[in-house]
C-alpha positions as CSV (number, residue, x, y, z in Angstrom):
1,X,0.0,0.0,0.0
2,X,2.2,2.6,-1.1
3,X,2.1,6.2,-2.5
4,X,2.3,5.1,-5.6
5,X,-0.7,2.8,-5.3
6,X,-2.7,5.5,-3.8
7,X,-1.9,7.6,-6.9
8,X,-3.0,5.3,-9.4
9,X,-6.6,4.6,-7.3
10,X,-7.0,8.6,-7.2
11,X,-5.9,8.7,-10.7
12,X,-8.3,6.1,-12.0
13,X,-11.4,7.7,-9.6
14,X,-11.0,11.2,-10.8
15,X,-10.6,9.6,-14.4
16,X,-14.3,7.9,-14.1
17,X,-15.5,10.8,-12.1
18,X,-14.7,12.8,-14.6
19,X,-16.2,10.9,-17.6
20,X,-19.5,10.8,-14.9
21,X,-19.6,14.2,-14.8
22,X,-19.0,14.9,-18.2
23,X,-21.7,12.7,-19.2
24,X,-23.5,14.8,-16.4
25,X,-23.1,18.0,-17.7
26,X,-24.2,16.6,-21.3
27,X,-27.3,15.5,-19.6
28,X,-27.9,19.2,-18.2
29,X,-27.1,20.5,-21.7
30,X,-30.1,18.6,-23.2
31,X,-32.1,19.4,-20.7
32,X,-31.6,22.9,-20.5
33,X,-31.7,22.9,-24.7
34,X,-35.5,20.9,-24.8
35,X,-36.7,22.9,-21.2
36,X,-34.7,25.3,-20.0
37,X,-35.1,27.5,-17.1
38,X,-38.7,27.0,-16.8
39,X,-41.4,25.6,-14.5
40,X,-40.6,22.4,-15.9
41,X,-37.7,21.7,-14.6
42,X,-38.6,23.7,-11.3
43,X,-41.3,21.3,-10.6
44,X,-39.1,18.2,-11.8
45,X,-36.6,19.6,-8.9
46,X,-38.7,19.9,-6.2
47,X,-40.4,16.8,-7.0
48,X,-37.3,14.9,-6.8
49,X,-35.7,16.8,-3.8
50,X,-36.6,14.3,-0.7
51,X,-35.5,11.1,-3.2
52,X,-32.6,12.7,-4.0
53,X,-31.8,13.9,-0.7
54,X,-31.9,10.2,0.7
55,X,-30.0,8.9,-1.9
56,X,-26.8,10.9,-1.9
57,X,-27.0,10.3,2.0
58,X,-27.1,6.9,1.4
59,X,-24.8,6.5,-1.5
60,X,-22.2,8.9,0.2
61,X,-22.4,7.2,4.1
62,X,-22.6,3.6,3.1
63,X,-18.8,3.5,1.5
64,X,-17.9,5.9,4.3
65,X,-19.2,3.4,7.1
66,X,-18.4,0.3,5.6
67,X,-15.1,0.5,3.4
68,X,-13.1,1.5,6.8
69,X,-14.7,-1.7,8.2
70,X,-13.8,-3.9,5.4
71,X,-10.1,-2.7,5.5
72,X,-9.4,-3.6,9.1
73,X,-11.9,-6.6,10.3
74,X,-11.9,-9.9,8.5
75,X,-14.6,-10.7,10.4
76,X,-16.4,-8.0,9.1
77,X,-18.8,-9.0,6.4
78,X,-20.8,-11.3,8.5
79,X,-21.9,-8.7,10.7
80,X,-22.5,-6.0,8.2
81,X,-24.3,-8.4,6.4
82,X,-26.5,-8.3,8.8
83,X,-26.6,-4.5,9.3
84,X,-27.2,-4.4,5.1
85,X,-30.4,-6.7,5.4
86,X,-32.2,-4.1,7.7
87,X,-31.3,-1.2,6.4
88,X,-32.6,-2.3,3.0
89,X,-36.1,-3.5,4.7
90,X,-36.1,0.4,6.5
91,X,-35.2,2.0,3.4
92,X,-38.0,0.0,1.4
93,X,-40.1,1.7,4.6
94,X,-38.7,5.0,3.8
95,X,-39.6,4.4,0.0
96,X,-43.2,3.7,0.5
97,X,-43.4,6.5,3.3
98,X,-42.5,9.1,0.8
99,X,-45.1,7.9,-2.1
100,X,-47.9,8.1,0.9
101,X,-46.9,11.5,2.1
102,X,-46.2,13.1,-1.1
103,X,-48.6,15.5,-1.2
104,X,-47.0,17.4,2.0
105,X,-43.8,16.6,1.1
106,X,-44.4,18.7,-2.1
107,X,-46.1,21.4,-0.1
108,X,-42.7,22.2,1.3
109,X,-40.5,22.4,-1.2
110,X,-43.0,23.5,-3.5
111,X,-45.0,26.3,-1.3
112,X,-44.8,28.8,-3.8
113,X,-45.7,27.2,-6.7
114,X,-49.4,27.4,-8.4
115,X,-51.6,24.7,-7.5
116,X,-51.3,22.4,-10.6
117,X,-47.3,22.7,-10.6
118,X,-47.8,21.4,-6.4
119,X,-50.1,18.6,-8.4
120,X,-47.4,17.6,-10.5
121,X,-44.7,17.8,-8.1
122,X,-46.5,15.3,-6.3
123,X,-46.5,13.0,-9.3
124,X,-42.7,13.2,-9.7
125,X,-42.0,12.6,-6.1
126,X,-44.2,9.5,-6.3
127,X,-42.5,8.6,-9.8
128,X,-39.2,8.5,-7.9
129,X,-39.7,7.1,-4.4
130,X,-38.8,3.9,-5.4
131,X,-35.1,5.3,-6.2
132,X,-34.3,5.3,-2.1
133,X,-34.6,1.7,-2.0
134,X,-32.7,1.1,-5.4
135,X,-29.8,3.6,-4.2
136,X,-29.4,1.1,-1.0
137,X,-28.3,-1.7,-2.8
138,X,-26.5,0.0,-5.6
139,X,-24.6,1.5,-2.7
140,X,-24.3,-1.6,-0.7
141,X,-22.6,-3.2,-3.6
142,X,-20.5,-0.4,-4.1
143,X,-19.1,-0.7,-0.7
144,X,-17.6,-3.7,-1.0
145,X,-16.3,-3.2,-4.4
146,X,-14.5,-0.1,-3.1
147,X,-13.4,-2.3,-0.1
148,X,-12.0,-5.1,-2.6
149,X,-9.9,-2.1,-4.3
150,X,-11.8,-2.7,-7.6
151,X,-12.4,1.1,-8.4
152,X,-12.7,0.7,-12.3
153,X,-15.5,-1.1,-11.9
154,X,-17.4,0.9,-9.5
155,X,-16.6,4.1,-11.1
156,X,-18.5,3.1,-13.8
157,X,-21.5,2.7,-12.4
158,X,-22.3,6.6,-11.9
159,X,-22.4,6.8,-15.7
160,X,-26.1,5.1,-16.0
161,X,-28.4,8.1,-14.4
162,X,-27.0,10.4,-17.0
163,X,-27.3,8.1,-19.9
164,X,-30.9,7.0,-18.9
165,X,-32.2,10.7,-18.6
166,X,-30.1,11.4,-22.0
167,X,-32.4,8.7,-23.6
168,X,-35.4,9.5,-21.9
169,X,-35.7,13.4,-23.0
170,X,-34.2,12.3,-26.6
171,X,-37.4,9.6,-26.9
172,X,-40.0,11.2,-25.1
173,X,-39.3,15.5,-24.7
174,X,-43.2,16.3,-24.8
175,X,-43.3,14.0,-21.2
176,X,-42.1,17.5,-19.6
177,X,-41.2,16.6,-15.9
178,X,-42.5,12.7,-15.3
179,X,-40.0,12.0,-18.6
180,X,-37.3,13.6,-16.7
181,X,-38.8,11.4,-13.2
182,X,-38.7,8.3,-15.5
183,X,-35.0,8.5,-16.9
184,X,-33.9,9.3,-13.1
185,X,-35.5,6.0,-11.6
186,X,-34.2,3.9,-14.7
187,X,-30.6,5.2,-14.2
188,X,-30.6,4.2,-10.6
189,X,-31.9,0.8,-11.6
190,X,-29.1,0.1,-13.7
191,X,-26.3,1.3,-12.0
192,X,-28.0,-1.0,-9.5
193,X,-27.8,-3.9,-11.7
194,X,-24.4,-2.4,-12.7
195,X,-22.8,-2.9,-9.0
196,X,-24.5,-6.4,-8.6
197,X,-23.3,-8.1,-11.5
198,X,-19.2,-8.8,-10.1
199,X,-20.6,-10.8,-7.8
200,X,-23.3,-12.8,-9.8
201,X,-19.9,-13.5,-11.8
202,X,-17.2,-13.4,-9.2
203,X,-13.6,-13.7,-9.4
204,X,-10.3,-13.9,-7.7
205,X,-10.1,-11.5,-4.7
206,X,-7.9,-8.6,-5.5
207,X,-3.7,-9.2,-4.1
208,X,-3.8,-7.8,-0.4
209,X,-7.5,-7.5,0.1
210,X,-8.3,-9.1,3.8
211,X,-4.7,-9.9,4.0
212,X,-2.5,-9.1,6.3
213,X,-1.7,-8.7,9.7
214,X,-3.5,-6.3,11.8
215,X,-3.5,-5.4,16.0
216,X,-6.6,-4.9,18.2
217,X,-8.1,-2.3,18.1
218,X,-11.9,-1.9,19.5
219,X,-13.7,-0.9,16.2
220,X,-18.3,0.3,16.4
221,X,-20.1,-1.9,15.6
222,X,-21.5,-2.0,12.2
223,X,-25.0,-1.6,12.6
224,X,-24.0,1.4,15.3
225,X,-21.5,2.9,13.1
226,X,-23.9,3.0,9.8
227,X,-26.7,4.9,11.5
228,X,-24.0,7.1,12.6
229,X,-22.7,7.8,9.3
230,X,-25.7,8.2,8.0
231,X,-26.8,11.0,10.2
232,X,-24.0,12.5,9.6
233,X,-24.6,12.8,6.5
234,X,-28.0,13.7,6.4
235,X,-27.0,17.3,7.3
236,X,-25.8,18.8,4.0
237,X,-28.4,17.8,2.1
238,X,-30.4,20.6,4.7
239,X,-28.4,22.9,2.6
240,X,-30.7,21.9,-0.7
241,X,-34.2,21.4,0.9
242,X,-33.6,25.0,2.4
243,X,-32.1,26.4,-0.9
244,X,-34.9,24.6,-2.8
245,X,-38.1,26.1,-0.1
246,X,-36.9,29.7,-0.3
247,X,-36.0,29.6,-3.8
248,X,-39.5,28.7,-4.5
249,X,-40.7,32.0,-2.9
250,X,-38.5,33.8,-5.5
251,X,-38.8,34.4,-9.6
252,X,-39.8,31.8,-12.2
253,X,-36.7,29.7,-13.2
254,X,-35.0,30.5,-9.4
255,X,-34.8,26.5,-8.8
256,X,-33.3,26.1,-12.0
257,X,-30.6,28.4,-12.2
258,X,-29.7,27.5,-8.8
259,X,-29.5,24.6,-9.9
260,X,-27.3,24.8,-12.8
261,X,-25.2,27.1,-11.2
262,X,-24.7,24.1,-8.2
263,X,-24.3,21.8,-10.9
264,X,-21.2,23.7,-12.6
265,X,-20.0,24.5,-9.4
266,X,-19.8,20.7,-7.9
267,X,-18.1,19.4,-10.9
268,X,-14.8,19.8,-9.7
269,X,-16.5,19.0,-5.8
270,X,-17.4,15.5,-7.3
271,X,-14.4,14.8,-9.5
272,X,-11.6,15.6,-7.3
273,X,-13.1,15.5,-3.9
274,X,-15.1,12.4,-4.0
275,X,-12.6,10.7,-6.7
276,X,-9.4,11.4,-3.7
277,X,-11.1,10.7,-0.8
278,X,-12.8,7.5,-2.1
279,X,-9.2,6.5,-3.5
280,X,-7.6,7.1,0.4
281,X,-10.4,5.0,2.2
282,X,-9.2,1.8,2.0
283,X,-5.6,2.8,2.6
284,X,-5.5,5.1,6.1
285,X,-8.0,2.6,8.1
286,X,-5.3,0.3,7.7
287,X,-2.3,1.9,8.1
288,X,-4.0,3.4,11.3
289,X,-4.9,-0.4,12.3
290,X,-1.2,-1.3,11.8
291,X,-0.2,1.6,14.0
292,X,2.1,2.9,11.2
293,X,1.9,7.0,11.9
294,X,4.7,8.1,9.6
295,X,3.0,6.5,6.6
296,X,-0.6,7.6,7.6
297,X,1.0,11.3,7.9
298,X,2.1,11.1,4.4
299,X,-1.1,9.6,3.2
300,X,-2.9,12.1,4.7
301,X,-0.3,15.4,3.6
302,X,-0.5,13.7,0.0
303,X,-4.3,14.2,-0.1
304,X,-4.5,17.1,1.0
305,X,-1.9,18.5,-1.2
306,X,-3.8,17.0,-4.1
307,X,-6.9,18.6,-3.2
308,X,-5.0,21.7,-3.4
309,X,-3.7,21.4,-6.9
310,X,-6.9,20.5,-8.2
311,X,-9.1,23.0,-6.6
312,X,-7.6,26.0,-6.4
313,X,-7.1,26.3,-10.8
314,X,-10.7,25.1,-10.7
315,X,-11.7,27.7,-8.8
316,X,-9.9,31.0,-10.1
317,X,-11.3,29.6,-13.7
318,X,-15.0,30.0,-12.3
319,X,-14.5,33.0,-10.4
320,X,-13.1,35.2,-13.7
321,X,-14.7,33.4,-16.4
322,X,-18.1,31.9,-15.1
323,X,-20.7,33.4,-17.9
324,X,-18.2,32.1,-20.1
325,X,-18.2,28.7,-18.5
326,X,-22.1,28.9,-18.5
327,X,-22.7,30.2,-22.5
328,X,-20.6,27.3,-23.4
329,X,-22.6,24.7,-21.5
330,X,-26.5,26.0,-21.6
331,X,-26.7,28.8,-23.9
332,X,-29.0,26.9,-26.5
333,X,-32.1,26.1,-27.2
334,X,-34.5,27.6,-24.9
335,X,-31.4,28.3,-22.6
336,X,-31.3,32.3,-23.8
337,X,-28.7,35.1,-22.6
338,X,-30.8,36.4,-19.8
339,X,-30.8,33.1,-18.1
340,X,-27.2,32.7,-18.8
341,X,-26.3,35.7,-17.0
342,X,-28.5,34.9,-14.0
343,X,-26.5,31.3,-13.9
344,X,-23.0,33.8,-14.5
345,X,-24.0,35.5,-11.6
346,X,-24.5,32.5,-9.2
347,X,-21.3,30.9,-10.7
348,X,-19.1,33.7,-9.3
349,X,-19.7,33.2,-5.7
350,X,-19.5,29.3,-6.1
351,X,-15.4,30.0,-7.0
352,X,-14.9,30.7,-3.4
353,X,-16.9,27.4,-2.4
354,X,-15.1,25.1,-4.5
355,X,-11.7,24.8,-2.4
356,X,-13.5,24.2,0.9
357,X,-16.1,22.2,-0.6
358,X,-13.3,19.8,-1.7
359,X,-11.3,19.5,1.4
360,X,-14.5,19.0,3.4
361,X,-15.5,15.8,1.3
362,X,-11.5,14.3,1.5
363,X,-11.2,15.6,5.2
364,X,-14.5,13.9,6.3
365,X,-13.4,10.6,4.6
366,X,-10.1,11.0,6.5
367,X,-12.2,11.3,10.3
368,X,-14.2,8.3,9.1
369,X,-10.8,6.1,8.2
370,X,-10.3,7.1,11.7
371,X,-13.4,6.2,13.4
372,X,-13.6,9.9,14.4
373,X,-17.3,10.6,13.9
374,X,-17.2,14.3,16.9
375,X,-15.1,16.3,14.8
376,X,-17.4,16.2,11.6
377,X,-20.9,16.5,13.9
378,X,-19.1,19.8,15.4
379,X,-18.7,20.9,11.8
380,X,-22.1,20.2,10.4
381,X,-23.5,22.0,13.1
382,X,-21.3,24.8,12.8
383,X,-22.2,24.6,9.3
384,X,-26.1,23.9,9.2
385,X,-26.0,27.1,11.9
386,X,-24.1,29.3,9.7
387,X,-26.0,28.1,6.3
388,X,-29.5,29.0,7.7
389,X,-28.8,32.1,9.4
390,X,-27.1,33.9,6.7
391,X,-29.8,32.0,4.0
392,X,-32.4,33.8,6.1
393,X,-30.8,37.3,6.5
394,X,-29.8,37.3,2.6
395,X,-33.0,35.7,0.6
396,X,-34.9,38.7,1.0
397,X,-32.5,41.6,-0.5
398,X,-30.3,39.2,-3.0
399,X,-32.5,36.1,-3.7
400,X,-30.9,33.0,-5.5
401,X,-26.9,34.6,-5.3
402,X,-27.7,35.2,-1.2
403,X,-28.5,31.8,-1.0
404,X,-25.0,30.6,-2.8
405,X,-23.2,33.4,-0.6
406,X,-24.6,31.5,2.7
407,X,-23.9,27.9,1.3
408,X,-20.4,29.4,0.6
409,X,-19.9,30.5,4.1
410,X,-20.7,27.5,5.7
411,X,-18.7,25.2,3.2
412,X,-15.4,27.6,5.2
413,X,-16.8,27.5,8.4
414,X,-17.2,23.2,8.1
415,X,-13.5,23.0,6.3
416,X,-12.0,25.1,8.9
417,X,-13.5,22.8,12.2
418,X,-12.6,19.6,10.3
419,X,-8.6,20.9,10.0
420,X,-7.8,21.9,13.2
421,X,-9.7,18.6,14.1
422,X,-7.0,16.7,12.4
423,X,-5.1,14.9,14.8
424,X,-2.0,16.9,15.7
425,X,0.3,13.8,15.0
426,X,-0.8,13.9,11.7
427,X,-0.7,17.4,10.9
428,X,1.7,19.4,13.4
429,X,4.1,19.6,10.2
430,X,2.3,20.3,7.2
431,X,0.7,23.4,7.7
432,X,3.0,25.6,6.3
433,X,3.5,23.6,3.2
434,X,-0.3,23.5,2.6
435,X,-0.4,27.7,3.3
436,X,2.5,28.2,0.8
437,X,1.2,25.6,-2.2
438,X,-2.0,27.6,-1.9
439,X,-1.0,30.6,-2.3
440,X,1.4,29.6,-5.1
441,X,-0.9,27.9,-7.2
442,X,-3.6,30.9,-6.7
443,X,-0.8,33.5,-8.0
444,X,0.1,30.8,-11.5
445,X,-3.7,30.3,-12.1
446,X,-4.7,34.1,-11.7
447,X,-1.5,34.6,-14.1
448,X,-2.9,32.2,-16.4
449,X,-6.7,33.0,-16.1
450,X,-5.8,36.9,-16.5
451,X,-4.0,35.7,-20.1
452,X,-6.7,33.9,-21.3
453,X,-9.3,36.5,-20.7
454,X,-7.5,39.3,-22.5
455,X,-6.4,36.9,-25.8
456,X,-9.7,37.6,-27.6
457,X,-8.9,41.4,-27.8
458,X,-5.2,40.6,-28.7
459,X,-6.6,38.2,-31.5
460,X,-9.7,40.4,-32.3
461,X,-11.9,38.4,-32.2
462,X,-15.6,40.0,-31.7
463,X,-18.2,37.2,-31.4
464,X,-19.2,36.3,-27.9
465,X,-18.8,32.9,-28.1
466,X,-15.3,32.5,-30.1
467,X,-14.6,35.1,-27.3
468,X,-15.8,32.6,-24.5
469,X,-14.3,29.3,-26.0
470,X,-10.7,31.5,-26.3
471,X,-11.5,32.2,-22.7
472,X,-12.2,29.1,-21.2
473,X,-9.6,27.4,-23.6
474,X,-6.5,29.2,-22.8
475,X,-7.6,29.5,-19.3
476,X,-7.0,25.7,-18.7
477,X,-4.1,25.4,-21.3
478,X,-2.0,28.7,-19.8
479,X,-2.3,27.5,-16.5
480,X,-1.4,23.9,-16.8
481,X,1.6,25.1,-19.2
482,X,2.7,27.0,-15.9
483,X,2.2,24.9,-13.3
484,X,3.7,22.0,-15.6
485,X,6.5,24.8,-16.0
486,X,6.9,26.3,-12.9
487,X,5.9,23.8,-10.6
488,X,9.4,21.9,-9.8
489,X,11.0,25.3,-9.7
490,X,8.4,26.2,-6.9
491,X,8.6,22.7,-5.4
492,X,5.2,21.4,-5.9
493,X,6.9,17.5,-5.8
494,X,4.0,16.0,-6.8
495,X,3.6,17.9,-10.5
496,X,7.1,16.3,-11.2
497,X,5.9,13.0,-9.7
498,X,2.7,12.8,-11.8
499,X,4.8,13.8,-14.6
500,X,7.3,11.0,-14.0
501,X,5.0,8.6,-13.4
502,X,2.8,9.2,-16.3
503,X,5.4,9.0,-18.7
504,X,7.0,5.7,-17.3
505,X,3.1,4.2,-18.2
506,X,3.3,5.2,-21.3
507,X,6.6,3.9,-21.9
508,X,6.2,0.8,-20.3
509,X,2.6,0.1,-22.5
């Protein structure tokens, strides 16, 4: 279990993150191109908004709570097995609990809307209940996948949502909301399917997986450390029930920009931050089983240092060139310029989220390798206090972008309790290095991004969106060039390691 091993894992999650969220993004490009931001989609989105609340808790808490467990207990899979059988039956519970309370579920995060959008919100929230129980077992399967160190094949499974909505608005656009309701649920199902099928045709265990020797340690049980986790992570997706209940107050369309401009916004979040800390999991719980400090240190300095070098370039892009980033995505079809600067506007905000939005998801992954479940409940409800405060104080005067200000706020406030949570074995002497690669990679980007935006007039080139593509182009070209560049002279080790190592693969193939 080396760094190099880690590497590769991270490299291969961010690569099928990546291809999910492109995939992703294509889907939101149809979308927006057959509906966009109208009442259609705002219904579809609040109709959706409890399923989908339930299953990102699940599908992000189950790996959390059981991959640690794998790594460290042989012993293990008995018990959880247990533990997986009953949560299934509760969420099946759950699943026919929303479809019977649908009508006041829609009431709240649809209150503003007129009654026959609140009609059809309750059909889309009935259309998709059966997703909670689906999600379960996709992310059941997942668990253990991640836990057998077979991340090519899990990381494909996040591919089939995307490509079933894709389909669905192709075949059937004049559905309006319950075609968008229909591809969602037959996504789930076949990423579902998708997990399940290595172990309807099984095969050797991967080298190292429940090997090894490992000392005591007094580990939660399973059933106790799932509903843990799972609360846990029930908190942020607060942040989108309130977004979603006061947006509805607001404008036509409010829902959907806000929600394209979150979607933009947590493509980096989901490629990098869930891609790193899903490729750390299995490594630090066993490190810190074998009592081996030194090497959980440097897992744990690598991560973060990664998370650093793929944020903060992510982040300057969206801050200087966000209605650029947006035009090139949405700006079609019934997506016109007005909506595209509302979206702009959102995006700009989001820059600032991006960095602490990504550490949080890698640092929370960290406290659960650990077992340490205080530090992160401290943070959510430093967070949650923080989010619905300023959410409060803000709708009123600045609508949708006081809404993205408060989130943005609370993502720092989280990120900030979670790192001077860190163990001080682990951390007492990286600070300084993280301070310093920040602040170095935000100077090369903002040299990069500043480039790009003025190489349009230097060209002349007139039309706004050759001028956007030029933008957004050299943006990610200039900046890479630098850091690629500049980065061993500033000693950012791991741009020469990556480097190194990328060209030894390809010589080696």
């Amino acid at each position: 279990m080396s760094i190099s091993s880690i590497r590769q894992a991270g490299l291969t999650l961010i690569v099928f993150a990546a291809a999910t969220k492109v995939l992703g993004l294509v889907k939101e490009m149809v979308l927006a191109a057959n509906f966009g931001a109208t009442q259609i989609v705002d219904v579809y989105l609040a109709g959706i908004t409890f399923p989908a609340m339930v299953r990102t808790v699940i599908t992000w808490a189950l790996p959390d709570a059981l991959v640690p467990l794998f790594s460290t207990e042989q012993r293990s899979e008995r018990r959880t097995g247990t533990a997986a059988v009953a949560l299934v039956t509760i969420l099946s519970a759950v699943s026919g609990l929303l479809w019977f309370l649908a009508k006041p579920l829609a009431a709240v995060t649809g209150s503003g809307f007129s009654s026959a959008a609140r009609a059809e919100t309750v059909i889309i929230l009935r259309i998709t209940a059966a997703s909670v129980v689906l999600s379960t077992i996709e992310a059941l399967f997942q668990s253990r996948l991640l836990a057998q160190k077979r991340f090519v094949y899990s990381g494909m499974a996040g591919v089939w949502i995307s490509f079933c909505m894709i389909v669905a608005i192709v075949a059937a656009p004049g559905g309006g909301a319950r075609t968008l309701a229909w591809g969602y649920l037959a996504g789930i199902l076949f990423a579902a399917v998708w997990n399940l099928l290595p172990f309807v045709f099984p095969r050797r265990r991967e080298p190292g997986y429940g090997q090894g020797e490992i000392r005591e340690k007094p580990y939660p049980s399973a059933g106790r450390w799932i509903v843990i986790v799972i609360l846990l992570s029930s908190a942020g997706q607060l942040y989108t029930l309130l977004d979603r209940y006061l947006a509805s107050f607001l404008a036509e369309g409010s829902i959907a920009v806000l929600n394209f401009a979150t979607l933009v916004a947590s493509q980096p979040v989901g490629i990098f931050g869930l891609a790193l800390g899903m490729a750390v999991l299995p490594f630090l719980p066993r490190k810190l089983a074998e009592h081996d400090l030194p090497a959980a240190e440097n897992i744990l300095n690598r991560a973060i240092r990664w998370v650093l070098i793929g944020s903060v370039p992510m982040a300057v892009w969206t801050g200087m060139l966000a209605e650029e980033i947006i035009s090139l995505l949405f700006e079609r079809g019934a997506f016109d310029a007005s909506a595209r600067a509302e979206t702009g506007q959102l995006l700009v905000p989001y820059a600032l989220w991006l960095v602490p939005a990504i550490m949080t998801l890698v640092l929370v992954r960290m406290s659960y390798a650990m077992f340490r479940w205080r530090p992160i409940l401290c943070a959510e409800l430093g967070g949650l206090t923080v989010k619905a405060v300023l959410s409060l104080w803000l709708v009123g005067e600045y609508g949708a972008f006081g809404l993205v200000v408060a989130t943005v706020f609370a993502s720092i406030s989280i990120m900030g309790i979670l790192l001077f949570g860190l163990p001080h074995a682990l951390a007492r002497r990286n600070w300084a290095a993280w301070v310093r690669l920040l602040l170095m990679l935000s100077i090369v980007s903002l040299i990069g991004t500043v480039s790009a935006y003025y190489l349009p007039a230097i060209i002349s080139l007139s039309g706004w969106r050759e001028m956007a593509l030029t933008r957004v182009a050299a943006a990610v070209v200039f900046t890479t060039v630098l850091l690629i560049g500049w980065g061993p002279r500033l000693r950012i080790e791991e741009i020469g390691d990556l480097r190194n190592w990328l060209i030894g693969r390809i010589r080696r193939r």
